[in-house]
DRENDO-1510 file (C-alpha; in Angstrom, 1 decimal, always signed):
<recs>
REC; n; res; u; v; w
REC; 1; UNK; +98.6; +103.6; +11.4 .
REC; 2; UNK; +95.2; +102.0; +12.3 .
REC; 3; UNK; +96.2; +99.0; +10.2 .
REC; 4; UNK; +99.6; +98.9; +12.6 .
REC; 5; UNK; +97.9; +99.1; +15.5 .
REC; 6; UNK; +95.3; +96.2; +14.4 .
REC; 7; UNK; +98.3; +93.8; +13.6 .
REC; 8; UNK; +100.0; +94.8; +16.7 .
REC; 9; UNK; +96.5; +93.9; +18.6 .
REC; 10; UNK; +96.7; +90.6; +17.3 .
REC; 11; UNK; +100.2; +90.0; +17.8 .
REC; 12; UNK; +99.8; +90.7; +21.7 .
REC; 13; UNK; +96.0; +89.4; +21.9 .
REC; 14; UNK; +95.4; +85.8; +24.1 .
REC; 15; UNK; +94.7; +84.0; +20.7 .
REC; 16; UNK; +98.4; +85.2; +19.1 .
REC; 17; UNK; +99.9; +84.4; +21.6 .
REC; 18; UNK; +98.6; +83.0; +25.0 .
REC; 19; UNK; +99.1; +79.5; +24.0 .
REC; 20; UNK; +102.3; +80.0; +22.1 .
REC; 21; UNK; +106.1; +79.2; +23.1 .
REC; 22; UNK; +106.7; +83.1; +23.7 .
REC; 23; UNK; +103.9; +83.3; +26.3 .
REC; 24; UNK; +106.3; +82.5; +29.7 .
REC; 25; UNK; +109.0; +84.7; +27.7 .
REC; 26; UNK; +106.6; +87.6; +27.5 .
REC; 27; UNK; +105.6; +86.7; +31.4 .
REC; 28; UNK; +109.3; +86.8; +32.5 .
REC; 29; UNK; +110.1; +90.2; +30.6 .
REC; 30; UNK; +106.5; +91.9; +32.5 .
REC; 31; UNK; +107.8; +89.9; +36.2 .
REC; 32; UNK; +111.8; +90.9; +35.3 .
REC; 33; UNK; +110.3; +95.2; +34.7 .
REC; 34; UNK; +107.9; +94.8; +37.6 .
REC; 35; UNK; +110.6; +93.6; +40.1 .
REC; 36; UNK; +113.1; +95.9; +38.9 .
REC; 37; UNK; +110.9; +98.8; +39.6 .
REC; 38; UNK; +110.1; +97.4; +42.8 .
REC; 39; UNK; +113.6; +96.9; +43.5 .
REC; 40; UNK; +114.5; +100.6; +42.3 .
REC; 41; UNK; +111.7; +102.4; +44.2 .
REC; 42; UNK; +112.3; +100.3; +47.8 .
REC; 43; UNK; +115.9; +101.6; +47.1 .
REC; 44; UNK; +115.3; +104.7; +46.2 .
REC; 45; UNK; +112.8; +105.3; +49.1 .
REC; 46; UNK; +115.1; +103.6; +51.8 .
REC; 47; UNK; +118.2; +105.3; +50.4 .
REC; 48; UNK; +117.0; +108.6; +51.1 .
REC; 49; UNK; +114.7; +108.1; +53.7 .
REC; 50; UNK; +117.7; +107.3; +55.8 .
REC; 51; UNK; +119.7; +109.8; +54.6 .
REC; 52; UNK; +117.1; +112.1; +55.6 .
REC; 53; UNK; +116.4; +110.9; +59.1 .
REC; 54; UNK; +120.0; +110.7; +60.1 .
REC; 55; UNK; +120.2; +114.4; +59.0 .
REC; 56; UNK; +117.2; +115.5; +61.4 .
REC; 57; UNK; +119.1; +113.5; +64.1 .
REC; 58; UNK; +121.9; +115.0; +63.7 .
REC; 59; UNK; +120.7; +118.7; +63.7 .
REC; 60; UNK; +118.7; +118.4; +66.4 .
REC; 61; UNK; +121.8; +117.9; +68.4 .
REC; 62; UNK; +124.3; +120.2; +66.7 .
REC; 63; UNK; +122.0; +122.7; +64.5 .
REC; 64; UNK; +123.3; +122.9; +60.9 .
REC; 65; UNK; +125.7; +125.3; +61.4 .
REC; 66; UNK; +127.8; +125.5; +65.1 .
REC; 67; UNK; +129.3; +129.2; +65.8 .
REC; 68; UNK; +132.0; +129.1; +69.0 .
REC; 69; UNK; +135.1; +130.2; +69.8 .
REC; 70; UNK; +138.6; +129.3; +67.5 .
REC; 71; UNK; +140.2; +127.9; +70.4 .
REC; 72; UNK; +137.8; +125.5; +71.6 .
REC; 73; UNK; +139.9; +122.4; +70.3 .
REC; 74; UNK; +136.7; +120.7; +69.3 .
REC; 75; UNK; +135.7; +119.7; +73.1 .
REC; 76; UNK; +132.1; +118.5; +73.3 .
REC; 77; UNK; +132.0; +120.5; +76.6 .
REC; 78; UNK; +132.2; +124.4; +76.6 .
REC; 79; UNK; +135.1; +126.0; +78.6 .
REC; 80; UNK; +135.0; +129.7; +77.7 .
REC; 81; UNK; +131.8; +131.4; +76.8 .
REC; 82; UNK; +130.4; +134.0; +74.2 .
REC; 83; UNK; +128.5; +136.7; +74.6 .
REC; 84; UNK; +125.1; +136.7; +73.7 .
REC; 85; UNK; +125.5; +140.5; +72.3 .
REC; 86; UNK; +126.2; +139.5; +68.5 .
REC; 87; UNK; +124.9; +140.9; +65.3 .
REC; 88; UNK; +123.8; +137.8; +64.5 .
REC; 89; UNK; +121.3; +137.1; +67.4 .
REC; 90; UNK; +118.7; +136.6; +67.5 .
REC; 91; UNK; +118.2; +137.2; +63.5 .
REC; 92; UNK; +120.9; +136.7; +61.7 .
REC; 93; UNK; +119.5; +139.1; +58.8 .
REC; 94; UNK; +122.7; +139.1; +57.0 .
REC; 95; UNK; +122.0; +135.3; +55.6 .
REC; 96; UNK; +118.4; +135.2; +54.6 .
REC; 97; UNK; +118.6; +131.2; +54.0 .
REC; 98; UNK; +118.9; +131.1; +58.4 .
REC; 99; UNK; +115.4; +130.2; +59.4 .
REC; 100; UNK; +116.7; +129.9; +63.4 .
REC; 101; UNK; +119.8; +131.1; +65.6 .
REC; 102; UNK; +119.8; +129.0; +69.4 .
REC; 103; UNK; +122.4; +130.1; +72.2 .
REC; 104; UNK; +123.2; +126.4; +74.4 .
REC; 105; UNK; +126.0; +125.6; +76.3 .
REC; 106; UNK; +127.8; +122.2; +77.1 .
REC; 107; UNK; +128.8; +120.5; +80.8 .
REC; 108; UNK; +130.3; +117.1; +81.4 .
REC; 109; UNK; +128.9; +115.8; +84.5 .
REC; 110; UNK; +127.6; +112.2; +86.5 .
REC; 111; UNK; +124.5; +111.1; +87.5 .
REC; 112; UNK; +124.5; +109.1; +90.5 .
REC; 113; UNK; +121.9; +107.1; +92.0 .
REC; 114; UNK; +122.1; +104.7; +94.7 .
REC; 115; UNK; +122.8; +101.9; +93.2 .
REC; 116; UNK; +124.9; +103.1; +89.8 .
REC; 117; UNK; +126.4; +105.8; +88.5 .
REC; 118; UNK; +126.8; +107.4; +84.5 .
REC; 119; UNK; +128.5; +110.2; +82.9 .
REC; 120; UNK; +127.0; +112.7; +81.2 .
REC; 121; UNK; +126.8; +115.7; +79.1 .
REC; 122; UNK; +124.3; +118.2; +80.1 .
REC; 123; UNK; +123.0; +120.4; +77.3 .
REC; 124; UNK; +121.5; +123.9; +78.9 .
REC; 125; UNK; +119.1; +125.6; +76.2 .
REC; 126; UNK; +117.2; +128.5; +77.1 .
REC; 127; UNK; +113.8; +130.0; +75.8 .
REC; 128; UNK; +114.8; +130.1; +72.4 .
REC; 129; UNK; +115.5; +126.8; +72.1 .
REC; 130; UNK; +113.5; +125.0; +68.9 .
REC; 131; UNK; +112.0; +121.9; +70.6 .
REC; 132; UNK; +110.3; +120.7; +67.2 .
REC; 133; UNK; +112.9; +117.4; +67.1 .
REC; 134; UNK; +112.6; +116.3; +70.0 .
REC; 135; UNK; +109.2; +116.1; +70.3 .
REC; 136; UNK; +109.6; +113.6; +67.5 .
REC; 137; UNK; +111.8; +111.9; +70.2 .
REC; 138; UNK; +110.2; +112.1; +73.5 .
REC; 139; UNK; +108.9; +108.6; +74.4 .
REC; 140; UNK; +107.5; +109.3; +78.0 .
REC; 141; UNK; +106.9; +112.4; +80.3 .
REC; 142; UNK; +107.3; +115.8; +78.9 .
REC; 143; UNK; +109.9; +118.3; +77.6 .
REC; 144; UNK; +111.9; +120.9; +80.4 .
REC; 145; UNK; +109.8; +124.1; +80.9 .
REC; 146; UNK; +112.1; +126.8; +81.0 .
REC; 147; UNK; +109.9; +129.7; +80.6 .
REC; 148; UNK; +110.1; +130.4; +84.5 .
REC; 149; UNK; +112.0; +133.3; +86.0 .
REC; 150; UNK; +114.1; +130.5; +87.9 .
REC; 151; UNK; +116.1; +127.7; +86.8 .
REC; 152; UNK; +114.1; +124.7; +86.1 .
REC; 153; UNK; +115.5; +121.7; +87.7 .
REC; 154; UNK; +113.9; +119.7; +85.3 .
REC; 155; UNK; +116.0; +118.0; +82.3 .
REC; 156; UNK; +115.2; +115.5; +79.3 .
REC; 157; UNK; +117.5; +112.3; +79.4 .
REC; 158; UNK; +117.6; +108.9; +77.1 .
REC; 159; UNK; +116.0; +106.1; +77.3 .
REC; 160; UNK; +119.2; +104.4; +76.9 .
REC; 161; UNK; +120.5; +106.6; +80.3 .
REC; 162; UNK; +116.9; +105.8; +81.4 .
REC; 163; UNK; +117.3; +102.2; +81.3 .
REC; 164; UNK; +121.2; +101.9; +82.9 .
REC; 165; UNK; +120.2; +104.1; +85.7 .
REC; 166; UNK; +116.3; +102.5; +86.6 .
REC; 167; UNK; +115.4; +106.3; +86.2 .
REC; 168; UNK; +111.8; +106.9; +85.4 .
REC; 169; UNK; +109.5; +110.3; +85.1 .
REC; 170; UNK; +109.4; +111.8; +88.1 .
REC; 171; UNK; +112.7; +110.2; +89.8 .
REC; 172; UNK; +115.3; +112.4; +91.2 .
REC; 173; UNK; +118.6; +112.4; +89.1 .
REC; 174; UNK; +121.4; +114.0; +91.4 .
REC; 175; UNK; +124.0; +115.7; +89.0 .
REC; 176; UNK; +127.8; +116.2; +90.1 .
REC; 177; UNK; +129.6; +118.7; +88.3 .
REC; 178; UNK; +133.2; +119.4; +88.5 .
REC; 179; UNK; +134.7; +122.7; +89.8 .
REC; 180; UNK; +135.4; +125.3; +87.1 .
REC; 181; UNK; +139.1; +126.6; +87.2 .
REC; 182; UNK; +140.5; +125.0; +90.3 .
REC; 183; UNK; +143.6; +123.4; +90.8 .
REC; 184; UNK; +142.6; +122.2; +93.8 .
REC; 185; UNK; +141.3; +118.4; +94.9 .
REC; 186; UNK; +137.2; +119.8; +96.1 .
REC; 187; UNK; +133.9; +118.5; +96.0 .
REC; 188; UNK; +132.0; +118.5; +92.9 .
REC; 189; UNK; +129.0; +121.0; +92.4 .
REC; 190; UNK; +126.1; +118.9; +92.9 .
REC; 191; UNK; +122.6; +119.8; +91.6 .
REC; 192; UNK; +119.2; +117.8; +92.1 .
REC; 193; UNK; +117.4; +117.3; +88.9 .
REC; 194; UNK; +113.6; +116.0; +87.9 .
REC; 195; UNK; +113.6; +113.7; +85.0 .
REC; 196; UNK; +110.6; +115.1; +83.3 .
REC; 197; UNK; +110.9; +113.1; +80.2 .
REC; 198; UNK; +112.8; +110.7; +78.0 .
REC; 199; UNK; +113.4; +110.9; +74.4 .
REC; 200; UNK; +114.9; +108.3; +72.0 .
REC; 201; UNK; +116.5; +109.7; +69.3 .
REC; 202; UNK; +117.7; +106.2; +67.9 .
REC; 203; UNK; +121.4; +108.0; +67.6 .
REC; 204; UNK; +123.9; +105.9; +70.0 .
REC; 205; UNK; +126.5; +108.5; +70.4 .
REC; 206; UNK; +124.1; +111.1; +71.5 .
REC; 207; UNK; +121.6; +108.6; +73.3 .
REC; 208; UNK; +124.4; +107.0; +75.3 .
REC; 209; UNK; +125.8; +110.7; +76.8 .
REC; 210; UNK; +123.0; +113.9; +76.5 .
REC; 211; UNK; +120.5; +115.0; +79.1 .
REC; 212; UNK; +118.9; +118.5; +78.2 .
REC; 213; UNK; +118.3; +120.8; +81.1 .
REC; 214; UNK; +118.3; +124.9; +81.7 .
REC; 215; UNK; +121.6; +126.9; +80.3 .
REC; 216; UNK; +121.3; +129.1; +83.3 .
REC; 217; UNK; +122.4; +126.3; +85.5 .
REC; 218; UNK; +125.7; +126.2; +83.6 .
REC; 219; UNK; +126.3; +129.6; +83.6 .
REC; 220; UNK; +125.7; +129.1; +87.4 .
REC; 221; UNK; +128.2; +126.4; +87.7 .
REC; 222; UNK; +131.3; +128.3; +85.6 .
REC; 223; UNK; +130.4; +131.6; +87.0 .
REC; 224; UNK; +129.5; +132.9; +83.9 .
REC; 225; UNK; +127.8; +136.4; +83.2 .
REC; 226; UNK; +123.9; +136.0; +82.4 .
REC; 227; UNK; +124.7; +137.5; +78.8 .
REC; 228; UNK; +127.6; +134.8; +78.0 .
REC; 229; UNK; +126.8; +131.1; +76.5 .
REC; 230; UNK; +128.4; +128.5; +74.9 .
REC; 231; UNK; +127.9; +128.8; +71.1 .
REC; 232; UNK; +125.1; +129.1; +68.5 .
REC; 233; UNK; +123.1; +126.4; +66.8 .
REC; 234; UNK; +122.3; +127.9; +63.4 .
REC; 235; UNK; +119.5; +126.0; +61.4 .
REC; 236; UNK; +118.9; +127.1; +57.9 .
REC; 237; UNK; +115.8; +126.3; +55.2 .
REC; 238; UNK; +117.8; +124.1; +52.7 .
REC; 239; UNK; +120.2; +121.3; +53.8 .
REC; 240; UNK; +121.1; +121.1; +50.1 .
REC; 241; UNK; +123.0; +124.4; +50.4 .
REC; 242; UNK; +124.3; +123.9; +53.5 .
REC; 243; UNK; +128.2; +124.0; +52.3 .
REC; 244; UNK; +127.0; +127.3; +50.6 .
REC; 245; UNK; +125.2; +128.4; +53.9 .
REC; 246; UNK; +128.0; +128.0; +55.3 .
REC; 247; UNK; +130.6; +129.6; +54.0 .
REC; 248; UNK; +127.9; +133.2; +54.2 .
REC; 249; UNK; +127.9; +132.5; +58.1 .
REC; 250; UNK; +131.3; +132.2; +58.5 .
REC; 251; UNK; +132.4; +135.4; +57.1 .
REC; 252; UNK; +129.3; +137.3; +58.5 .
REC; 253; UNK; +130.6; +136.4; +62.1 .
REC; 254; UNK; +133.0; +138.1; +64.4 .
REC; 255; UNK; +136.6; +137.0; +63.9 .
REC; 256; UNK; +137.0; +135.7; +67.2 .
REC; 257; UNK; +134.1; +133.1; +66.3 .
REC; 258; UNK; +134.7; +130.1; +63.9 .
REC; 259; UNK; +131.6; +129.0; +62.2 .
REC; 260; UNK; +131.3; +124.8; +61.6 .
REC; 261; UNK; +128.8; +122.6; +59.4 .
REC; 262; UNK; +127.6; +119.7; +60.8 .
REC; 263; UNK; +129.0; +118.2; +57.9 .
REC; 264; UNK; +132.3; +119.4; +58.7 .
REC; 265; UNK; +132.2; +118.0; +62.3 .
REC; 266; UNK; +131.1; +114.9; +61.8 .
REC; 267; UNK; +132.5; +113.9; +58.2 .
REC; 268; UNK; +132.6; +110.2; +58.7 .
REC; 269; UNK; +128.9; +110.4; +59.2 .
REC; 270; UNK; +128.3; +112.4; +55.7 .
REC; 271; UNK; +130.7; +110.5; +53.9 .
REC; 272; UNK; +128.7; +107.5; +54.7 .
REC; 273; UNK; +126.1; +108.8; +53.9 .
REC; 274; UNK; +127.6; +110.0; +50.6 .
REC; 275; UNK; +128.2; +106.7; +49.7 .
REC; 276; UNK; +124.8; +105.4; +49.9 .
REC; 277; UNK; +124.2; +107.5; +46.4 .
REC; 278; UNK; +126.9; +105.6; +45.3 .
REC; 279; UNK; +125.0; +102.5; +46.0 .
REC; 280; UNK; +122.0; +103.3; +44.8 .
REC; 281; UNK; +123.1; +104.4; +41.4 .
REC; 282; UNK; +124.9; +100.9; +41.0 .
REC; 283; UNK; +121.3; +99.1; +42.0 .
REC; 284; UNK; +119.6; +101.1; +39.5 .
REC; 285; UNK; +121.9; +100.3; +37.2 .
REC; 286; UNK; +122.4; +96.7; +37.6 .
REC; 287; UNK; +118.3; +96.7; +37.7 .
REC; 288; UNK; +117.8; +98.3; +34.3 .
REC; 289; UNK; +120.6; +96.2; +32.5 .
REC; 290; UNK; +118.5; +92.7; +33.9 .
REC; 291; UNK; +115.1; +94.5; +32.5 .
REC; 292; UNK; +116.3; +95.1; +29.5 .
REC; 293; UNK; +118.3; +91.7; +28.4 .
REC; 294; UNK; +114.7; +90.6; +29.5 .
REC; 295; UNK; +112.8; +92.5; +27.3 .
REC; 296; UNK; +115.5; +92.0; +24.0 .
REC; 297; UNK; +114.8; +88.5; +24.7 .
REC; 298; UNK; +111.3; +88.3; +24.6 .
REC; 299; UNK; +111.0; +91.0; +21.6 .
REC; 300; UNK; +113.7; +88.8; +19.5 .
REC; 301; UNK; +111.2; +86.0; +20.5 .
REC; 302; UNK; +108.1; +87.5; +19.2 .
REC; 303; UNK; +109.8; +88.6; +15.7 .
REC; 304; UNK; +111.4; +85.1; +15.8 .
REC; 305; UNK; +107.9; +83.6; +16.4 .
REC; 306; UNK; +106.4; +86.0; +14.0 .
REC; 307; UNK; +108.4; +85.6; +11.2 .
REC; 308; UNK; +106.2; +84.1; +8.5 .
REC; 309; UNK; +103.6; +87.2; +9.2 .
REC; 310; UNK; +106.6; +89.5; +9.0 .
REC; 311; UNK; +106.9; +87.9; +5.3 .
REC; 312; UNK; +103.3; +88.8; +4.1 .
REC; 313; UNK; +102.9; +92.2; +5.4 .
REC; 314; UNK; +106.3; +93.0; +3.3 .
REC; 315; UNK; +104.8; +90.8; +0.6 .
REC; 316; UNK; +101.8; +93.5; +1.1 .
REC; 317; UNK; +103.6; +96.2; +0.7 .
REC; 318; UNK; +104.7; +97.4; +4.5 .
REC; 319; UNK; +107.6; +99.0; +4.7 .
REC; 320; UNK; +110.3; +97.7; +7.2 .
REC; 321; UNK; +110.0; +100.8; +9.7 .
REC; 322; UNK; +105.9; +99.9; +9.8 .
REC; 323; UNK; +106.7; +96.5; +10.7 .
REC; 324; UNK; +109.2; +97.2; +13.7 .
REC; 325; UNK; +106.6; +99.6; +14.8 .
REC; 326; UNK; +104.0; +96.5; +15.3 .
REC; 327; UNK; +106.4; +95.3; +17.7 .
REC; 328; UNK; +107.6; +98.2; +19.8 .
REC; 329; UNK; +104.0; +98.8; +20.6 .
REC; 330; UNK; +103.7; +95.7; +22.1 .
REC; 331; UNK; +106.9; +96.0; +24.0 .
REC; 332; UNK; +105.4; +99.4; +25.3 .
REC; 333; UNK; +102.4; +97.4; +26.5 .
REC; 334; UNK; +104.9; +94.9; +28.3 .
REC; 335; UNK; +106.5; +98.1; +29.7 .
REC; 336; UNK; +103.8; +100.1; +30.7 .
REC; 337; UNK; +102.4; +96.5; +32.3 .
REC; 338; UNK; +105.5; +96.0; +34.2 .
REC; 339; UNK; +106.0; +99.3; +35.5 .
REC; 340; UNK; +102.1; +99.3; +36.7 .
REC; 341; UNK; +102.5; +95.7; +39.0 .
REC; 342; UNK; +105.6; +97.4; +40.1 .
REC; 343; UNK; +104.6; +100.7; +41.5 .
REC; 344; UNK; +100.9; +99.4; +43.0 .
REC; 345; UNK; +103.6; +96.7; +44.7 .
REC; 346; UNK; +106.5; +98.8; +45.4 .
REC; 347; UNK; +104.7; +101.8; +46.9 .
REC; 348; UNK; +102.9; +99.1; +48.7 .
REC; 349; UNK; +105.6; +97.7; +50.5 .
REC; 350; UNK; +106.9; +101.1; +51.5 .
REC; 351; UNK; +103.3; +102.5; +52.4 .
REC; 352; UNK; +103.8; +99.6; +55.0 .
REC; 353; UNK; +106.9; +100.5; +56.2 .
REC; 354; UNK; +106.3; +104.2; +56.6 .
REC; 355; UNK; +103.1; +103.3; +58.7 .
REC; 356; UNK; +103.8; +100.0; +60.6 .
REC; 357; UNK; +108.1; +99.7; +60.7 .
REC; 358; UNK; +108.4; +96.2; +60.0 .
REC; 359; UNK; +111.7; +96.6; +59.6 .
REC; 360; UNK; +113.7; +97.4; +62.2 .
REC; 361; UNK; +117.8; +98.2; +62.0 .
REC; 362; UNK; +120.7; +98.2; +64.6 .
REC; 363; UNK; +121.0; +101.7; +65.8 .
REC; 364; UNK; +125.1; +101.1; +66.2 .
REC; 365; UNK; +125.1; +100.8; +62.6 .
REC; 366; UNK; +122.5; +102.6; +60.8 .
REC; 367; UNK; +122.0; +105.5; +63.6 .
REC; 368; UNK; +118.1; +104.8; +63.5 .
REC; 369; UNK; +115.9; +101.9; +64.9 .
REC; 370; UNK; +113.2; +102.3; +62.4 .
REC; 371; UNK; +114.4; +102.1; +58.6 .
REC; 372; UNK; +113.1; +105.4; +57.4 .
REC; 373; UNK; +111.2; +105.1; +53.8 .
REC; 374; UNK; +110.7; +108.9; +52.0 .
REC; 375; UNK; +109.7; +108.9; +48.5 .
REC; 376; UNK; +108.5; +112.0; +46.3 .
REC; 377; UNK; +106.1; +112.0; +43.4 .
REC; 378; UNK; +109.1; +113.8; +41.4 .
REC; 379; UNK; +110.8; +111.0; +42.4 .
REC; 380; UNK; +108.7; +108.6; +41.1 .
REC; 381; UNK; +107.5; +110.2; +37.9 .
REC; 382; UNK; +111.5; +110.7; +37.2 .
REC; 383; UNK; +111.9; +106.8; +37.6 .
REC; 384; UNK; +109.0; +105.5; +35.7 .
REC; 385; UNK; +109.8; +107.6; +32.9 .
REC; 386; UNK; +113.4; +107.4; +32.7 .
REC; 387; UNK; +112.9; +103.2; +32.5 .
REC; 388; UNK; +110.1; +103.5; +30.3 .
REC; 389; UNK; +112.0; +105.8; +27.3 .
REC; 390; UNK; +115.0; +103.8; +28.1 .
REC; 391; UNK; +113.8; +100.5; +27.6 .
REC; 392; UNK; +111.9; +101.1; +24.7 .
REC; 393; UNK; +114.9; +103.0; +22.9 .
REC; 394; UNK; +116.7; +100.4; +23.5 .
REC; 395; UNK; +114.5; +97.8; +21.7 .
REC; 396; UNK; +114.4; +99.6; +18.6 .
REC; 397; UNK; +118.0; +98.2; +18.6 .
REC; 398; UNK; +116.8; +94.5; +18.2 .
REC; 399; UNK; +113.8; +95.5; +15.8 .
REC; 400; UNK; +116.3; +95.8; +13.0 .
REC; 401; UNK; +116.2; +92.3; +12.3 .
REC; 402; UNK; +112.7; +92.4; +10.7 .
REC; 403; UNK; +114.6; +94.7; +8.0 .
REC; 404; UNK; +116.9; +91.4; +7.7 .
REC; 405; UNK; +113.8; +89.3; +6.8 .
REC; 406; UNK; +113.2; +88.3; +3.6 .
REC; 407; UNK; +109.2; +88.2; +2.6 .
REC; 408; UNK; +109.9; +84.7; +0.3 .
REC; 409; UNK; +112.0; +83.1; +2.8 .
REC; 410; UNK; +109.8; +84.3; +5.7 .
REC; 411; UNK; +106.5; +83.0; +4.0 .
REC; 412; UNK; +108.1; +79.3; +3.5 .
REC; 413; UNK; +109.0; +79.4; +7.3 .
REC; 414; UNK; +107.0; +77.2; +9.4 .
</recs>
């Protein structure tokens, strides 16, 4: 063995071969593993980054799991309430994986200023409301305070609604609300709102429509009972099982109440997402193929180049197993040297991205401004390693041609 790794010492060492015609061979095979782990990890990182950031977005709107009534024919806005009375509220101790259950309510309205005018949805929360995403969110100003006995008048719009309307922190945002259950042509309800912040959630569809104010203004405006809302945002600890989740909260609620997944509402959004795995998968792929045609080349190379020595260690007495050995460790030093310029450059790029957003994406597209990086050690350690053994098992393929060798012919090569 120490006799192996002496010859295999020379083989890779700047005398053996520096200066030989396998040296910019044996530079293209490190460059071709360090960019394909560079490539793989900036995937990786991106892929589920956004897939991760689009999922926050979205449940800070809708909750993971929605609980309302069967016959509300999807409408964004509520039209008949739920009491608040349900076994489920304000623990839902039946499902143990529910971390946090939220009454809100819905209310398509307008904002009208003096010079412009913009529909909106206002979504009342009340003091259990979890504000943890959108203080990720808010931009300017500050979040409603609700605590108060009274109604706050003060509500949380976009910076999007922010920007159409010239509304800033402070402004006054007079709401008009239509009449609930009239058939008759009558004023709108009108109610004079604070802006007391603005958040950005990067999401279009929501940024475009949402303002957040007090529920009890709501239940003001459809005459509602001060025990009845509009349905439950459920949030639960693992999004992973959310289709398990699910299906636990469904049939642990009242039969009167249909119990959604945000999945389930907004399935073009998930299956988008779902296709980003799909992606990635084929990048990784394509990737590993390119790094290993590399390495075979530059390992065919070396035995190629190496053919007369190959001759007098047989000639010596090495078997043909303790030859191909010489060269698989030096395509694990390639490897191992590859995947090390890689990572210190890969999780470099996306250090920089996770701190300073270089890049920025079209919100109408990709849902976010910012392309989100997220990257686990798990992650990495599973991609190093998996590229590593799969490399070098590979190789042992193209080591079989030292066995082919003959030690007289190989000595009289030159």
């Amino acid at each position: 063995m120490n006799l192996e790794y002496f010859i295999a010492k020379r083989v890779q060492s700047s005398t053996a071969y520096k200066n030989s015609v396998s040296a910019p061979i044996i530079k293209i095979a490190i460059a071709a593993i360090a960019i394909g782990i560079i490539v793989m990890l900036i995937t990786i990182a991106s892929a589920i980054g956004l897939q991760r950031k689009i999922k926050e977005k979205v449940s800070a709107f809708n909750g993971h799991i929605g609980i309302s009534l069967f016959d509300r024919n999807n409408s964004i806005t509520t039209v008949k309430p739920i009491s608040i009375n349900q076994a489920f509220y304000p623990d839902f101790v039946a499902v143990p994986e529910v971390t946090h259950v939220q009454a809100v309510a819905t209310l398509g309205g307008m904002i009208r200023t003096e010079t412009d005018f913009e529909g909106v949805i206002l979504k009342g929360v009340g003091t259990d409301y979890n504000w943890e995403y959108f203080k990720e969110f808010l931009v300017e100003g500050n979040l409603p305070d609700i605590s108060s006995d009274k109604a706050t008048k003060e509500i949380l719009i976009s910076d999007d609604i922010a920007r159409r309307l010239q509304l800033k922190v402070g402004d006054k945002a007079n709401t008009y609300f239509p009449r609930p259950n009239t058939s008759k042509a009558q004023p709108p309800i009108a109610r004079g709102f604070t802006v007391s912040g603005i958040y950005d959630s990067g999401l279009e569809e929501y940024d475009t429509k949402f303002i957040v104010g007090d529920l009890r203004h709501i239940r003001k405006i459809n005459k509602w009972k001060a025990d009845e809302v509009g349905k439950f945002e459920v949030f639960i600890d693992d999004f992973d099982q959310l289709d398990e989740v699910g299906i636990k909260v469904f049939r642990n609620t009242d039969s009167l109440l249909n119990a959604v997944t945000i999945k389930q509402q907004f399935p073009n959004i998930f299956s988008w997402l779902a296709l980003l795995d799909s992606n990635v998968y084929i990048i990784i792929a394509v990737i590993l193929v390119v790094g290993i045609i590399n390495m075979i080349t530059a390992l065919l190379v070396l035995i190629l180049e190496r053919t007369r020595m190959i001759g007098i260690l047989k000639s010596l007495g090495a078997s043909d197993w303790s030859v191909r050995k010489i060269f698989l460790y030096n395509a694990m030093k390639l490897i191992i040297t590859g995947l090390v310029i890689g990572n210190v450059i890969g999780l470099g790029l996306i250090a920089v991205q996770h701190f300073f957003s270089p890049l920025q994406l079209d919100p109408a597209t990709y849902y976010v401004t910012k392309a989100p990086v997220y990257i686990s050690w798990w992650n990495i350690l599973v991609l190093n390693l998996g590229t590593f053994v799969l490399c070098l098992l590979v190789l042992v393929i193209p080591s079989v041609i030292v066995s082919k060798i003959s030690p007289v012919k190989a000595m009289r090569f030159e």
